[in-house]
C-alpha positions as CSV (number, residue, x, y, z in Angstrom):
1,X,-0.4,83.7,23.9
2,X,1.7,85.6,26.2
3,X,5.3,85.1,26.6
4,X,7.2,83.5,29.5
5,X,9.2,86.1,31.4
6,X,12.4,84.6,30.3
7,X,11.1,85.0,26.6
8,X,10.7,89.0,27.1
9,X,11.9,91.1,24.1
10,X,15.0,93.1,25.7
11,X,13.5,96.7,25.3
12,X,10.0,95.1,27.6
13,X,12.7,93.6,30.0
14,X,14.1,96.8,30.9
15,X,11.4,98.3,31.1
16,X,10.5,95.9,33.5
17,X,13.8,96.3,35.5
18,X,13.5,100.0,35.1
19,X,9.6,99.7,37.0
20,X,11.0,97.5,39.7
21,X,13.9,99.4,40.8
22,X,11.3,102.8,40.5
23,X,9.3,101.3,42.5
24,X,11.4,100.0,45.3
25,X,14.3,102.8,45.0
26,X,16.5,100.3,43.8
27,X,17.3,96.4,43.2
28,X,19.5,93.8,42.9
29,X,20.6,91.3,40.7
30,X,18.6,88.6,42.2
31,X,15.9,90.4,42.7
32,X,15.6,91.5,39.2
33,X,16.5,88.2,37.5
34,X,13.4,87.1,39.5
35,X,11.2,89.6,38.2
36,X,12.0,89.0,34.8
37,X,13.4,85.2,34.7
38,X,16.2,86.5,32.8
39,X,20.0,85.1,33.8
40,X,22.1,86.6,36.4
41,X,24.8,87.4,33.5
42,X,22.0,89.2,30.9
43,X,20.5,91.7,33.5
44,X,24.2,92.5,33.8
45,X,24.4,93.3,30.8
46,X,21.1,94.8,30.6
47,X,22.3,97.4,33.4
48,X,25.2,97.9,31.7
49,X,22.8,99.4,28.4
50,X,21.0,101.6,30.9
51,X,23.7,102.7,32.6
52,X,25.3,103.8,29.4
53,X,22.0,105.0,28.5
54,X,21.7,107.5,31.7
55,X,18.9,105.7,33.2
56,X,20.6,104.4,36.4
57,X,23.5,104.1,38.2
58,X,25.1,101.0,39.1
59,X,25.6,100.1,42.9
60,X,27.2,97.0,44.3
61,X,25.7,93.9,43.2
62,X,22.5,95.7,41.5
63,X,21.0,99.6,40.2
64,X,19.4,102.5,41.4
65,X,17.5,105.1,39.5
66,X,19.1,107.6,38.3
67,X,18.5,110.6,40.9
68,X,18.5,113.4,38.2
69,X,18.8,113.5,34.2
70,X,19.7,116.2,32.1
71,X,17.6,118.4,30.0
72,X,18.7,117.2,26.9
73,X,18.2,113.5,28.0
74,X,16.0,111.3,25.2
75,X,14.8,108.1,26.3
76,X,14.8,105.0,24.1
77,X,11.6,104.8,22.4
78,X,11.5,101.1,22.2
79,X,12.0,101.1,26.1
80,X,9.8,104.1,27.0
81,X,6.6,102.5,25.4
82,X,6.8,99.6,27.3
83,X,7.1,101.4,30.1
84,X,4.2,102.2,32.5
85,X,1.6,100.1,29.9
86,X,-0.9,99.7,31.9
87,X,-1.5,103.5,33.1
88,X,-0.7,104.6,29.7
89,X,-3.4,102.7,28.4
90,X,-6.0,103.8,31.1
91,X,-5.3,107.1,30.2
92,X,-5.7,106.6,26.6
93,X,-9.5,105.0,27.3
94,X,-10.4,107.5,29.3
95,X,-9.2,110.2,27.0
96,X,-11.1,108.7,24.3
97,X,-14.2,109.0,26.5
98,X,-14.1,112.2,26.0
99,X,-14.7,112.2,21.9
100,X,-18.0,112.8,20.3
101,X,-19.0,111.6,17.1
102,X,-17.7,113.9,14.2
103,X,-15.3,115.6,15.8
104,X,-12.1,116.9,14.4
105,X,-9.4,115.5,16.5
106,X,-5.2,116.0,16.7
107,X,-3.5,113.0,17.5
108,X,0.4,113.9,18.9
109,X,3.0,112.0,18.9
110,X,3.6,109.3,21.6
111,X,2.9,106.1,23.6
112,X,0.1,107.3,25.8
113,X,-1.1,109.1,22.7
114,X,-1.4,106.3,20.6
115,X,-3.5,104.4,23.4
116,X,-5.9,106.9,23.0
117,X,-5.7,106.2,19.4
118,X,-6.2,102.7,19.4
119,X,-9.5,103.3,21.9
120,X,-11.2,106.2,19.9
121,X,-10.8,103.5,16.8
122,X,-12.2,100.3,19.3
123,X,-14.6,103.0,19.8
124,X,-16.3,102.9,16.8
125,X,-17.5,106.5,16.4
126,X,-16.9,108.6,13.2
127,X,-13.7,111.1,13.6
128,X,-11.6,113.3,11.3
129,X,-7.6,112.6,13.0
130,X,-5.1,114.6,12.4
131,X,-1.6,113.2,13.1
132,X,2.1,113.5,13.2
133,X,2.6,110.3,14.3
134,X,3.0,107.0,11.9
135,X,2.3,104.7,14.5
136,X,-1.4,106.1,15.0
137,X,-1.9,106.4,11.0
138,X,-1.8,102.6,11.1
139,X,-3.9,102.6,13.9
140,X,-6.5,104.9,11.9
141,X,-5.8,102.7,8.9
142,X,-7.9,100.0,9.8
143,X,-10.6,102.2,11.2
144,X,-13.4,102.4,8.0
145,X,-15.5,105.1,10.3
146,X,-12.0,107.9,10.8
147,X,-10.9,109.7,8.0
148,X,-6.8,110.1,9.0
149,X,-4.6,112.5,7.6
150,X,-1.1,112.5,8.0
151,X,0.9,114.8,8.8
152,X,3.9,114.9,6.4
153,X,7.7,116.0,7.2
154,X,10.8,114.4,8.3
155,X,10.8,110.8,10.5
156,X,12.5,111.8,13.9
157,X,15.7,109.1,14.1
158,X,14.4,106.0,16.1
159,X,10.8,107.0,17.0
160,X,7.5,107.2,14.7
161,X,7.3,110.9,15.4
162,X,7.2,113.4,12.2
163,X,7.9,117.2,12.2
164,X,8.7,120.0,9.8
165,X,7.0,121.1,6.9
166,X,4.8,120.3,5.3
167,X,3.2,119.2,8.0
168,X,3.9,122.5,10.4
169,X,2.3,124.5,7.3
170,X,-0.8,122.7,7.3
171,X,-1.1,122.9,11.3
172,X,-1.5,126.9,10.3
173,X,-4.7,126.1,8.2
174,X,-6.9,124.2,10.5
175,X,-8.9,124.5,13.1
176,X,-9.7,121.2,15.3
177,X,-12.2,120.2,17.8
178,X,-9.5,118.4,20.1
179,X,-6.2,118.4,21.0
180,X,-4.4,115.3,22.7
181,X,-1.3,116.4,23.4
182,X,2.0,114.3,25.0
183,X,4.9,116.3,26.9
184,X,8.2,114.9,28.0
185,X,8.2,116.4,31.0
186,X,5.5,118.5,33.6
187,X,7.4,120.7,35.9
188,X,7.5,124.4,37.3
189,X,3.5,125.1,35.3
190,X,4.9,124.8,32.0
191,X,5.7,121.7,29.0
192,X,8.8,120.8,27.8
193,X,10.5,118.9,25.6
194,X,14.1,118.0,24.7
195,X,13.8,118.8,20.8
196,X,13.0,121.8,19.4
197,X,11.6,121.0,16.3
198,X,8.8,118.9,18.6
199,X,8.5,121.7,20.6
200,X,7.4,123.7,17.9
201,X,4.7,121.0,16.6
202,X,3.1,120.7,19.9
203,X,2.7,124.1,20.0
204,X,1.4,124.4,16.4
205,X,-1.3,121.6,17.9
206,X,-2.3,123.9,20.4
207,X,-2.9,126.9,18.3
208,X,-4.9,124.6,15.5
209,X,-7.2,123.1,18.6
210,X,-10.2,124.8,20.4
211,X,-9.7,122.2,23.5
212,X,-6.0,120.8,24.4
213,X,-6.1,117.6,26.8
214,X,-2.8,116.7,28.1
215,X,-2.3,113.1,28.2
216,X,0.8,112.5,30.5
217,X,1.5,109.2,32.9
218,X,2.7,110.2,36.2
219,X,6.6,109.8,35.2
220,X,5.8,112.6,33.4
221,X,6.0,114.7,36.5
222,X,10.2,115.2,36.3
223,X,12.5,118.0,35.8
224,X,12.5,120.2,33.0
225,X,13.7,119.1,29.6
226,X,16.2,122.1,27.8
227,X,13.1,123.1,25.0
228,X,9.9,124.9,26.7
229,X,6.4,124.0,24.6
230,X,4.1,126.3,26.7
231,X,2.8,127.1,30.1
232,X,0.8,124.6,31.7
233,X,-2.0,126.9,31.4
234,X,-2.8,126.4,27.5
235,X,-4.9,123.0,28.2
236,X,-7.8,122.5,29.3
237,X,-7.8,119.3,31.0
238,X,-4.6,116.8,32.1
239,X,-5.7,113.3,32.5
240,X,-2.8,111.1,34.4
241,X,-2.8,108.2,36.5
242,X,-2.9,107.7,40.8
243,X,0.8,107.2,40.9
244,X,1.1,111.0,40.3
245,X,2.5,113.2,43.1
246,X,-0.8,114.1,44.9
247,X,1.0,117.7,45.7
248,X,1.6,118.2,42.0
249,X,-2.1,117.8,40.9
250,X,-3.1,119.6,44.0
251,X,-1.1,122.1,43.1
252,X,-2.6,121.9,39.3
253,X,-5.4,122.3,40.4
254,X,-5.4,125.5,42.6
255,X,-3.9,126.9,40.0
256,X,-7.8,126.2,38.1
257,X,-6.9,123.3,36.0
258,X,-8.6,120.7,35.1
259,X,-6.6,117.3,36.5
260,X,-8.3,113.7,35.9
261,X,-6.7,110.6,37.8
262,X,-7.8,107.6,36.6
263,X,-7.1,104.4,38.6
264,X,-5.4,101.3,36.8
265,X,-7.0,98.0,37.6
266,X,-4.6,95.4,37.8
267,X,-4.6,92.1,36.2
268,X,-5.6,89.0,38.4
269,X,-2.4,87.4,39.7
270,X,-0.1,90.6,38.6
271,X,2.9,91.0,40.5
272,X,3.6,94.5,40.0
């Protein structure tokens, strides 16, 4: 059963708040408490946390977007993966689409990741997975047909993300199939990140993979996080949804790469 709007955990009702104000440039206080059928006084307060948080600015009686963040900016996980579900999850179908029974596959660490996750094991086909990620080990867990291994190493603070050894020494023994790889940000042809330990992972997944498909929603498309990961040129294919600047994937794609869009269908009765 789903919850009323009013009953939204707080990490889906910013997200929420952080969507509308995205998509009209800004909001206000009324407007948001609408969206969300929170009280005028906890979207306050909810502003207040993203303001803090570097998401927004406050303006007079409501937010706007925060027009640039820095490079070492981290967003909060519980927010980010509510944030942009629906695309996130399209891209994770159609990435699993692309799997064929018994391959070797390398599951990164992330949201739009773990969507793919979730439909390669609805899916039903025999994979090996290979993962630094917790949150898809569960997924895998319950998936009789996948045999999972799990990457071991130290838990990233407040995400389900694991790097280091032993995990980064086993990387430099394999050889995978496929690569789905997440980025925190796509800008200037090249993948960055704001840690450098994760940096170093995600490249360690593109060396131990024959084929690298970036999986990366259209907010995705943003300045430059402080740690490079690679040029944009080591994968093959970037699947991403139609919100994504038409001029960026055209420019992807003169540049010879692969870019998938995949369209989100949205619920009967959905007010965006």
């Amino acid at each position: 059963m789903s919850l009323h709007r009013s009953e939204l955990i707080p990490a889906h009702r910013r997200a929420v708040i952080l969507e509308r104000i995205r998509a009209q440039a800004g909001a206000s206080i009324q407007e948001l408490s609408a969206a969300t059928g929170a009280s005028g006084s906890t979207i306050r307060r909810d502003l207040e946390h993203l303001e803090r948080e570097g998401y927004l600015q406050r303006s007079h009686g409501g937010a706007l977007l925060q027009p640039t963040m820095h490079s070492r900016f981290e967003p909060d996980t519980s927010i980010a993966a509510e944030m942009s579900r629906a695309e996130k999850h399209a891209i994770g179908v159609a990435a699993a689409a692309r799997l064929s029974p018994g391959q070797s596959v390398i599951f990164d660490s992330g949201s739009t990741v773990r969507e793919a996750a979730a439909a390669a094991a609805e899916r039903g086909i025999p994979l090996t997975a290979v993962t630094n990620d917790l949150g898809v080990g569960q997924i895998f867990a319950s998936a009789p047909q996948v045999e999972v291994v799990v990457l071991g190493g130290s838990v990233r603070h407040g995400s389900l993300t694991l790097f280091g050894d032993p995990g980064m020494h086993f990387m430099k023994d394999i050889q995978a199939d496929v690569a789905f790889l997440g980025t925190h940000a796509i800008s200037n042809g090249a993948l960055t990140d704001t840690s450098i330990e994760i940096s170093t992972m995600k490249r360690a997944m593109i060396d131990a993979a024959r084929k690298v498909f970036l999986l990366a929603d259209a907010d995705k498309f943003r300045p430059a996080a402080f740690f490079r990961i690679c040029d944009i040129g080591a994968v093959h294919e970037i699947i991403t949804d139609a919100r994504a600047d038409p001029a960026a994937v055209r420019d992807l794609r003169d540049a010879g790469l692969t870019v998938s869009v995949v369209e989100v269908r949205q619920p009967l009765g959905a007010t965006g």
